[in-house]
N, C-alpha and C positions, 0 to 999 in steps of 0.2 A: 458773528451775528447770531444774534435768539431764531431759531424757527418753531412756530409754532407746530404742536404735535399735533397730528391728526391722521384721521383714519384713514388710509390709503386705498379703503376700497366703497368709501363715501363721494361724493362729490359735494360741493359749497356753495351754497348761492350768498351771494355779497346783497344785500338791500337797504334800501334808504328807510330806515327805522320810524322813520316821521311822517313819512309819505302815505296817506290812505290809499290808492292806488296800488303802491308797493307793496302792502301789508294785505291786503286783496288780495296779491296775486301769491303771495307764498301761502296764505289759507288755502285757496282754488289749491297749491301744488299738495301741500301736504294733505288734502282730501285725496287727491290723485293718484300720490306717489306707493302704491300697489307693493313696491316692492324694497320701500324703505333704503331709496338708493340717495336720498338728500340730506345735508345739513347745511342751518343757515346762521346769520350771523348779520347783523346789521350795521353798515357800511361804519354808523358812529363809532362802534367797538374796537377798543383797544385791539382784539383778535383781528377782527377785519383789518384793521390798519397794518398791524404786523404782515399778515397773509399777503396784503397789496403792496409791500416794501419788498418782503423777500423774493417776490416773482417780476419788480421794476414796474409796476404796472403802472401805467404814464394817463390814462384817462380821467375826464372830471369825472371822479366816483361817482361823485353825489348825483350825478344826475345817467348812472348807468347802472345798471344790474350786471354782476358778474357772477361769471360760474367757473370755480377751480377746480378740475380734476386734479388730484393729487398726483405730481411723476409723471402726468400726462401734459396738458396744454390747460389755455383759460381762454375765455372766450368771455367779451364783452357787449351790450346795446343787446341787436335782434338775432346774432349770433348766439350768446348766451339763450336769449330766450328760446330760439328753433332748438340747441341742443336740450334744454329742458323738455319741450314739448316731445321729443322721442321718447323721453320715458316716463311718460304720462298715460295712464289707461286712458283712450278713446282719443287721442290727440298725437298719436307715432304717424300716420299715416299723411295728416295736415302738416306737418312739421318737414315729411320729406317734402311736401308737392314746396312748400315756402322756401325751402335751401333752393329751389331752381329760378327763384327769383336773386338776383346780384347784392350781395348785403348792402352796398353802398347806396342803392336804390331802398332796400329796408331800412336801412338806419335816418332818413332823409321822414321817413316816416317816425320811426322810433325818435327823433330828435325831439321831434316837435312835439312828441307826446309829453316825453322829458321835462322841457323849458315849461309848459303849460300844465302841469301835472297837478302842482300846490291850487291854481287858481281853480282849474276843472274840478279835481277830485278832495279839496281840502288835505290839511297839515293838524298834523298831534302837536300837540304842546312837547309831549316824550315819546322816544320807544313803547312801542308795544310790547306788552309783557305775553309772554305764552300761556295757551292754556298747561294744567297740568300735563293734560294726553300727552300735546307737543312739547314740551320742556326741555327734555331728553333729546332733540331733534337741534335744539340751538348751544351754538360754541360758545355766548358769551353771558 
């Protein structure tokens, strides 16, 4: 089986490329990410699709955000999102009090953002392209 190469001291967020909502929230991360600990990939991508084969990942993608720690674990829905928010300047500390909520209780919330997302927040015709800055920051 192909595995895709990557950095192993990166982590990945998986995102819905078309999603305005989604593309919101990885601009918010990459302002954040202080310490250049992200790379991302939009869930359409051939890369993304390989990363989520070689790790079995059994979720509707399309409507999850996922984060691969490379060698480590991956974490999907508000699970992904709380471990993102650890390593966000000004947002570590909101991220711990939220893991003490039961993610099955979070994700009942995150579902519903999910399903409602394209209507709430509008859909791109395509991927969003990066800017130059962020270029560097996406695997596909």
């Amino acid at each position: 089986m192909y595995l895709c190469a990557v950095d192993e001291n990166k982590q990945i967020i998986l995102f819905d490329g078309v999603c305005n909502l989604c593309n919101n929230f990885i601009q918010f991360i990459i302002q954040r990410d202080t310490e250049d600990i992200f790379r991302y990939a939009s869930l359409q991508s051939e890369v993304a699709q390989k990363l989520i084969a070689e790790r079995g990942i059994k979720v509707n993608t399309m409507e999850s955000v996922i984060l691969i720690n490379p060698g480590i674990a991956y974490y999907t829905k508000s699970d992904a999102a709380v471990h993102i928010g650890k390593h966000l300047k000004g947002y570590r500390y909101i991220s711990k009090i939220i893991t003490l909520v039961p993610s099955s209780l979070r994700n009942i919330v995150y579902d519903l953002i999910a399903r409602n997302r394209y209507r709430w927040y509008g859909k791109m015709d395509a991927c969003m392209t990066p800017t130059s800055e962020s270029k560097g920051k996406f695997l596909d």
